[in-house]
N, CA, C and O of each residue as an XYZ file, in Angstrom:
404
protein
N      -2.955     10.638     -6.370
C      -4.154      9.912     -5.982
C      -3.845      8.846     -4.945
O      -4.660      8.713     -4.033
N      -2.799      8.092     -4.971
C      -2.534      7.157     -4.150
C      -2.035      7.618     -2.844
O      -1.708      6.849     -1.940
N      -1.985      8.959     -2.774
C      -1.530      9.684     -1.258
C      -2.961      9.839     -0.645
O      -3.152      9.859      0.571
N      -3.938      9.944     -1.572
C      -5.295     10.781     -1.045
C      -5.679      9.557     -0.457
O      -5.436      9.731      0.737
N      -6.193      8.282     -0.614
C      -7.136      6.928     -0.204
C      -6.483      6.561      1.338
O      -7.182      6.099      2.240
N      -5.276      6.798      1.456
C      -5.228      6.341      2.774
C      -5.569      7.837      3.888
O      -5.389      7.878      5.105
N      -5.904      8.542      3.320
C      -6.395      9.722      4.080
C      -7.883      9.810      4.323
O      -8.246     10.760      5.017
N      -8.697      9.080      3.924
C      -9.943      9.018      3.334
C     -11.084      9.175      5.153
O     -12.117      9.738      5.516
N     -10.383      8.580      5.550
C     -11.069      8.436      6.736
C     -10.501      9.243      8.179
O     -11.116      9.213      9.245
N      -9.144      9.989      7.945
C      -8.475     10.449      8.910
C      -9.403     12.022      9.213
O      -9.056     12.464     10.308
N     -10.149     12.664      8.727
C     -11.106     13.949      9.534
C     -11.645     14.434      7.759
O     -11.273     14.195      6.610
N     -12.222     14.861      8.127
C     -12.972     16.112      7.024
C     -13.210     17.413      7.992
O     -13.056     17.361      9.212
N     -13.709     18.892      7.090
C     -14.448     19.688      7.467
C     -15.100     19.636      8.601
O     -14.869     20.509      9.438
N     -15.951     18.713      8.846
C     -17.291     18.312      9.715
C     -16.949     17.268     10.745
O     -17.684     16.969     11.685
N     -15.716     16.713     10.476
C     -15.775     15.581     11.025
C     -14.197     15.487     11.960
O     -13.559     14.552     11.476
N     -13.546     16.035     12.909
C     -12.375     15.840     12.860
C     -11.886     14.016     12.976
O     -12.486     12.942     13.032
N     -10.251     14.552     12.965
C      -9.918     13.383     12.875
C      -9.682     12.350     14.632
O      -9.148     12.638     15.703
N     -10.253     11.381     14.218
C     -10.552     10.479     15.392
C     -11.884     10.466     15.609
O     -12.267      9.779     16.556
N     -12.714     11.071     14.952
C     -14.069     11.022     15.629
C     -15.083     10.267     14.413
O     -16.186      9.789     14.677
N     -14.378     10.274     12.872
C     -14.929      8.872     12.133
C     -15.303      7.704     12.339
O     -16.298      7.204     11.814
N     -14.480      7.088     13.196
C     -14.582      5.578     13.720
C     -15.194      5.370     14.800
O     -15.513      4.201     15.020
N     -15.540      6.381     15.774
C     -16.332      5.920     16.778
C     -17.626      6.055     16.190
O     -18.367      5.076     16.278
N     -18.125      7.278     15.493
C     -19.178      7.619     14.944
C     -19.803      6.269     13.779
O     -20.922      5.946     13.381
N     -18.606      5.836     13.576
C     -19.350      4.683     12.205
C     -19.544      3.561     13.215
O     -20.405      2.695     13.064
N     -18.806      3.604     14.131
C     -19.142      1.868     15.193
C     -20.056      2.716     15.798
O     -19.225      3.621     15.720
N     -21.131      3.335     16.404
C     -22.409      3.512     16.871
C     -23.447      2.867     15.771
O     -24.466      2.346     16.224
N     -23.222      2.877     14.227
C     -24.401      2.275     13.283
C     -23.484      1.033     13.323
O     -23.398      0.743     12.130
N     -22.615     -0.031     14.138
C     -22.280     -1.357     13.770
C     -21.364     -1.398     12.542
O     -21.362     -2.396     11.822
N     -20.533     -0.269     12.267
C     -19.433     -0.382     11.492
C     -18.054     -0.675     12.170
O     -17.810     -0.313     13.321
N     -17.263     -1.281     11.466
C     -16.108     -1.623     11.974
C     -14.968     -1.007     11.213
O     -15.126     -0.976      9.993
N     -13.769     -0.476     11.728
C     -13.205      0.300     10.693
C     -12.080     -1.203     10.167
O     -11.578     -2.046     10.911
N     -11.977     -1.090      8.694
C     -11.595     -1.779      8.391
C     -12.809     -3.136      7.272
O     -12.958     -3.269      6.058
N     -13.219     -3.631      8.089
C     -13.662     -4.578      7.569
C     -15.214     -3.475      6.426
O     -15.357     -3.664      5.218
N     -15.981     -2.592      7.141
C     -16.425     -2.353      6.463
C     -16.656     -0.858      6.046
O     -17.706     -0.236      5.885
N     -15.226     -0.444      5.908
C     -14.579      0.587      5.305
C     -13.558      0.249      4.552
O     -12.911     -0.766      4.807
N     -13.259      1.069      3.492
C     -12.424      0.866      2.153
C     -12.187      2.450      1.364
O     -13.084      3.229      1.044
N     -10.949      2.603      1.206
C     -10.233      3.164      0.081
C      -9.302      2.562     -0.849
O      -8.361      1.803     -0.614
N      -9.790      3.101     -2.111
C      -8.483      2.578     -2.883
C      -8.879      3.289     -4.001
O      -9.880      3.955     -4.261
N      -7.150      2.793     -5.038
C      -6.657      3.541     -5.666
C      -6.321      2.405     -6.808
O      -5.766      1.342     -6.529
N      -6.750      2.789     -8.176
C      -6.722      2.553     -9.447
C      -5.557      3.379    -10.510
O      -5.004      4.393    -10.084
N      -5.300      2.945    -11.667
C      -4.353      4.119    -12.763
C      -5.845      4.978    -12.912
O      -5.729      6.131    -13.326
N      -7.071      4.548    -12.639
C      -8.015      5.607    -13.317
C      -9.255      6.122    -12.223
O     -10.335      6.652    -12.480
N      -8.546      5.684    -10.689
C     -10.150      5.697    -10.003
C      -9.316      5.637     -8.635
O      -8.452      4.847     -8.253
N      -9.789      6.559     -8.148
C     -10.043      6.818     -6.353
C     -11.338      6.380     -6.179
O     -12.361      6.775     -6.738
N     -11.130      5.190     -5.021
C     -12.653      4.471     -4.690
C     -12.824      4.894     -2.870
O     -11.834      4.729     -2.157
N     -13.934      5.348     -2.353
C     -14.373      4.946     -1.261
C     -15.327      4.491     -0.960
O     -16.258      4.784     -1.710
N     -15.729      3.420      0.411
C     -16.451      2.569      0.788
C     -16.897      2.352      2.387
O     -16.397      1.992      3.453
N     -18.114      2.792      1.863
C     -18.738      2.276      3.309
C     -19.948      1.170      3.164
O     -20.746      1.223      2.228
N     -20.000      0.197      4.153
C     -21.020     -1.048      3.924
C     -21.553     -0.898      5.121
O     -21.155     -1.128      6.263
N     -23.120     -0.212      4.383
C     -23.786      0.011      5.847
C     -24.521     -1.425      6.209
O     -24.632     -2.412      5.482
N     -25.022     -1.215      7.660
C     -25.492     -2.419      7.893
C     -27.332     -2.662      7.576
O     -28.069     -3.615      7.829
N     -27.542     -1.575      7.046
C     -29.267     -1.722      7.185
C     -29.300     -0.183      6.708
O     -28.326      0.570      6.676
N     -30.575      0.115      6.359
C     -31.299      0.586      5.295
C     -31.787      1.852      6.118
O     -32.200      2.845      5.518
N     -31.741      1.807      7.274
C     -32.661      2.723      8.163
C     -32.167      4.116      8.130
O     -30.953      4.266      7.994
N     -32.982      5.237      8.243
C     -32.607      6.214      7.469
C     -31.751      6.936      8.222
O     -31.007      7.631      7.530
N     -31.563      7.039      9.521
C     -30.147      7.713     10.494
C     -29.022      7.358      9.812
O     -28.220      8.177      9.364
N     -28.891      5.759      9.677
C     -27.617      5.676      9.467
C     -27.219      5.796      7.754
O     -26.034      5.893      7.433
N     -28.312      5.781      6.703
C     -27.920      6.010      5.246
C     -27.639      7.301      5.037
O     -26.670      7.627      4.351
N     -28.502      8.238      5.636
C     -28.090     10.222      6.272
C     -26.749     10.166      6.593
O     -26.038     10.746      5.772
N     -26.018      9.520      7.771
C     -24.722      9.591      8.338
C     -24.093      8.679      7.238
O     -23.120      9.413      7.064
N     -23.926      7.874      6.545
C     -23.119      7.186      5.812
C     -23.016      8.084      4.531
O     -21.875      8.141      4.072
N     -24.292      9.034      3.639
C     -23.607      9.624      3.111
C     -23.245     10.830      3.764
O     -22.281     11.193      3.091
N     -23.426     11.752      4.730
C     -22.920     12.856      5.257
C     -21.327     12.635      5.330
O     -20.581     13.505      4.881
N     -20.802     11.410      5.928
C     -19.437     10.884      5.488
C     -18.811     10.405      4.414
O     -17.625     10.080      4.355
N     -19.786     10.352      3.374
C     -18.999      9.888      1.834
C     -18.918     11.782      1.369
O     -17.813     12.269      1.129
N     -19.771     12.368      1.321
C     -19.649     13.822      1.127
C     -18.222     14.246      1.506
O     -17.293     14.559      0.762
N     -18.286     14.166      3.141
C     -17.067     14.884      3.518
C     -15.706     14.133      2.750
O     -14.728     14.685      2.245
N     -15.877     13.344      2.810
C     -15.144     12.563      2.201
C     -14.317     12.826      0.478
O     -13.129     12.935      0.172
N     -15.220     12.845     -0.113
C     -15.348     13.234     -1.312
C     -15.126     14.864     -1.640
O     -14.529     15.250     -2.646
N     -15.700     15.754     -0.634
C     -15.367     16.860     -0.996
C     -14.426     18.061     -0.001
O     -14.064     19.188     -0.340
N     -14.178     17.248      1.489
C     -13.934     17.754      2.348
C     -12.987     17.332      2.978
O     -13.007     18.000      4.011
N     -11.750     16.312      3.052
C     -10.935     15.713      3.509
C      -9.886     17.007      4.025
O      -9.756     18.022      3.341
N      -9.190     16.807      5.295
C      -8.369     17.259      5.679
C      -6.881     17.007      5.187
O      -6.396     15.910      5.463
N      -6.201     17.820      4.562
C      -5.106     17.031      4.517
C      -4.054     17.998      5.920
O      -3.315     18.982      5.913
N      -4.422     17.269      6.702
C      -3.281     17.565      7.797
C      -1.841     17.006      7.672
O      -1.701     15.784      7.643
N      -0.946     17.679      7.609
C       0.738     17.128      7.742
C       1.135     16.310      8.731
O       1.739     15.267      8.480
N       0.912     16.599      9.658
C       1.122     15.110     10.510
C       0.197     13.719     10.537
O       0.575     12.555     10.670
N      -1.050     14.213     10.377
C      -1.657     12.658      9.886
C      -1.206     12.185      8.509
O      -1.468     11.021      8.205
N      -0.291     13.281      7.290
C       0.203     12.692      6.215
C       0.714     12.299      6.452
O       0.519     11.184      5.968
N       1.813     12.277      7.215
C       3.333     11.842      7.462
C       2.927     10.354      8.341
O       3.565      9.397      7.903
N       2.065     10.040      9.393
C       1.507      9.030      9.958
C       1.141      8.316      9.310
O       0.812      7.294      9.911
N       0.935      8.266      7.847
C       0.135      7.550      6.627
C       0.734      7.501      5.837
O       0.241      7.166      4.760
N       2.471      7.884      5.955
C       3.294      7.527      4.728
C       4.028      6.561      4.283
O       4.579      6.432      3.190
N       3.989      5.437      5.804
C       4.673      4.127      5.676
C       3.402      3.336      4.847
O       3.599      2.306      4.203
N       2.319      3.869      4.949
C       1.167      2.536      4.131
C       0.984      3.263      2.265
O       0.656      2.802      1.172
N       1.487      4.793      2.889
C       1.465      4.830      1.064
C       2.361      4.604      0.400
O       2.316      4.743     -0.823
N       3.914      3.997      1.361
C       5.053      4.135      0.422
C       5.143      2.592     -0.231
O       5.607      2.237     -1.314
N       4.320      1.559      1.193
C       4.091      0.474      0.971
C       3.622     -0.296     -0.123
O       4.096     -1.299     -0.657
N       2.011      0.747     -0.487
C       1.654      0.365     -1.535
C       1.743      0.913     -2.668
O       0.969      0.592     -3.570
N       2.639      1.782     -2.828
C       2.992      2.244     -3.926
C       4.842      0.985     -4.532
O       5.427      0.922     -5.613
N       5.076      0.340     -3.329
C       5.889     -0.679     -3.497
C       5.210     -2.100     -4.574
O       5.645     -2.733     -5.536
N       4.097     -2.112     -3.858
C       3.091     -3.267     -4.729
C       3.368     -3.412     -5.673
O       4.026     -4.204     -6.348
N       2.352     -1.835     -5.848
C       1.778     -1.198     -7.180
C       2.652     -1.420     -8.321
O       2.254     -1.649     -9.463
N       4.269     -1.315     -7.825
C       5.577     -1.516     -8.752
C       6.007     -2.240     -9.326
O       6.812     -2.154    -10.253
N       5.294     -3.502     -8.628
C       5.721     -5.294     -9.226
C       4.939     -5.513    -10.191
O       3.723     -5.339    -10.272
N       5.846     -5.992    -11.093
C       6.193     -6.332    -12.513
C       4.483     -6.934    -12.116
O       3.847     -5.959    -12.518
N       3.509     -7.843    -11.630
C       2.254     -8.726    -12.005
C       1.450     -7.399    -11.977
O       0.634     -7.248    -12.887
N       1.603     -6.197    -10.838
C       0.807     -5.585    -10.889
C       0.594     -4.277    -11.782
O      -0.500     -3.713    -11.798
N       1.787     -3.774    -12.592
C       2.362     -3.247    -13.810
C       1.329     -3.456    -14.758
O       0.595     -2.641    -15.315
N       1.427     -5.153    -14.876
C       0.691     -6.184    -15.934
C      -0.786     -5.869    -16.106
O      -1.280     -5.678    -17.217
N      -1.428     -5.823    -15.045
C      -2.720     -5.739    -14.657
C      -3.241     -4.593    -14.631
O      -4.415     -4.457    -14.286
């Protein structure tokens, strides 16, 4: 599970990869600030914070939680491009406070 969240946004089915982030900054998304994956002992989370209610962009925000959810690419070289942030946080994840928690 903790390999899958940092993949979350790199292409789906419908969507290749690189063309998420321009597509979410046309509705005033920013990648990063209001995009999110993550990873729990019991929960793969993804997140998008749309900016408004209007129905283009709640259509395109879930058309991308879909792909998302059911359609992610797992390409080998965008894995391997994404393995210094999963090895990272799987480093965290290891410390004794976060064990605790």
């Amino acid at each position: 599970a903790h390999s899958i969240a940092p993949m979350a946004f790199n292409g789906t089915t419908n969507v290749p990869e690189g063309e998420m982030v321009p597509l979410l900054a046309r509705y005033g998304l920013a990648f990063g600030p209001d995009t999110n994956a993550f990873t729990s002992r019991e929960v793969v989370g993804y997140q998008l914070s749309l900016p408004t209610t209007e129905e283009q962009v709640v259509d395109t925000g879930l058309f991308l939680m879909r792909g998302t959810a059911a359609e992610m690419v797992f390409d080998p070289e965008s894995l391997e491009r994404e393995r210094g942030i999963i090895l990272g946080e799987e480093r965290y994840r290891n410390t004794p406070i976060r064990r605790f928690f």
